[in-house]
C-alpha positions, 0 to 999 in steps of 0.5 A: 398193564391194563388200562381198562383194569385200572379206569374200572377201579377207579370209576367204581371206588372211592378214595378210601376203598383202595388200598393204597390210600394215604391221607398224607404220604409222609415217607415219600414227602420226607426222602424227597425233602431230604433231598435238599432240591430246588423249589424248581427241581423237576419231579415226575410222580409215576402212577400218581392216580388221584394220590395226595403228593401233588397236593402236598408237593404244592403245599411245599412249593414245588413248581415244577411237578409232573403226574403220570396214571394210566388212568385218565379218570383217577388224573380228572379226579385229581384235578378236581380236587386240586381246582385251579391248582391244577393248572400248576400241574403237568399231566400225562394219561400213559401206560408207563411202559409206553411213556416217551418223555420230553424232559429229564427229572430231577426226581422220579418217585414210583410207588407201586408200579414198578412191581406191577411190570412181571414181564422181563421186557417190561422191566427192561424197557422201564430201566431204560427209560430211567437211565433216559429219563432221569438225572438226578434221583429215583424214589421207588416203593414195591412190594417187599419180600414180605409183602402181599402177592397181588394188588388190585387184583393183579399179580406183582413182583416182590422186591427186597432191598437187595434185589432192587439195588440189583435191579438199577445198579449200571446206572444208579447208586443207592443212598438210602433203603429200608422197610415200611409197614403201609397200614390200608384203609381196609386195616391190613398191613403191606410191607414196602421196600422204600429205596432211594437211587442216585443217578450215576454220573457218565 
């Protein structure tokens, strides 16, 4: 992924100009309620950008939430918004194929950078690093099978169901998966798959 790519967009684009714009993530927010964690669980929002989660997550009383972008502009502009809030917050500026943690995550919520890695080494590495990282749940949200081709611009993976069951199976189990239409700012639909993973026990 281009770190480049992605500080252009969002140095030149206003919240509601891109795609993936949610006032309020309401099918994120509700599989991870529907979790039942702690108000200390901690939750890592991969490619979180200047997204709303965090806020909303706070607004719950979470306590322990981490915000990983490869954007440094998108994480400053979250920031922002947030004030002094902010410093309730963790921050990491990283590519996500270059992301060491330094803890384990009750909770890793992807939506939308998983189906950018279309390279074999890059979806390893990621399944790696889950199976690492993570020691209680995975959120993810792709593309669909019958969704959109590229975003952003860029070229994506489309992933059904079926094949992100396929994709995490050695060290996770599926709890919960369907499709979501995600209508955009832009008045055009992306067809999601959400899916819900529990990490395995070793």
């Amino acid at each position: 992924m281009s770190k480049e790519h992605w500080e252009n967009i969002y140095s030149t684009k206003g919240m509601q100009e891109v795609s993936w714009f949610q006032d309020i993530p309401e099918t994120s927010l509700n599989l991870i309620a529907n979790l039942k964690l702690n108000k200390d669980a901690s939750i890592i929002d991969i490619g979180g950008g200047d997204g709303f989660l965090v806020d909303e997550l706070l607004k719950l009383g979470y306590t322990n939430i981490t915000v990983l972008d490869i954007s440094s502009t998108a994480i400053n502009r979250a920031k922002l918004r947030l004030g002094k809030s902010a410093n309730k917050v963790k921050w990491v500026v990283s590519d996500i194929t270059e992301f060491v943690p330094t803890e384990k995550y009750d909770v890793w919520h992807d939506r939308a950078v998983f189906h950018f890695l279309t390279q074999e080494k890059d979806t390893h590495n990621y399944k790696k690093l889950m199976d690492s990282a993570v020691s209680g749940y995975f959120v993810l949200a792709t593309f669909s099978d019958e969704g959109p081709n590229k975003c952003s611009g860029l070229e994506i993976c489309k992933y059904s169901e079926l094949d992100l069951q396929k994709q995490f199976k050695d060290s996770f189990t599926v709890i919960e998966s369907f499709k979501k239409n995600h209508s955009t700012p832009f008045n055009t639909t992306q067809n999601f798959t959400f899916t819900v993973f529990q990490k395995v026990n070793e």
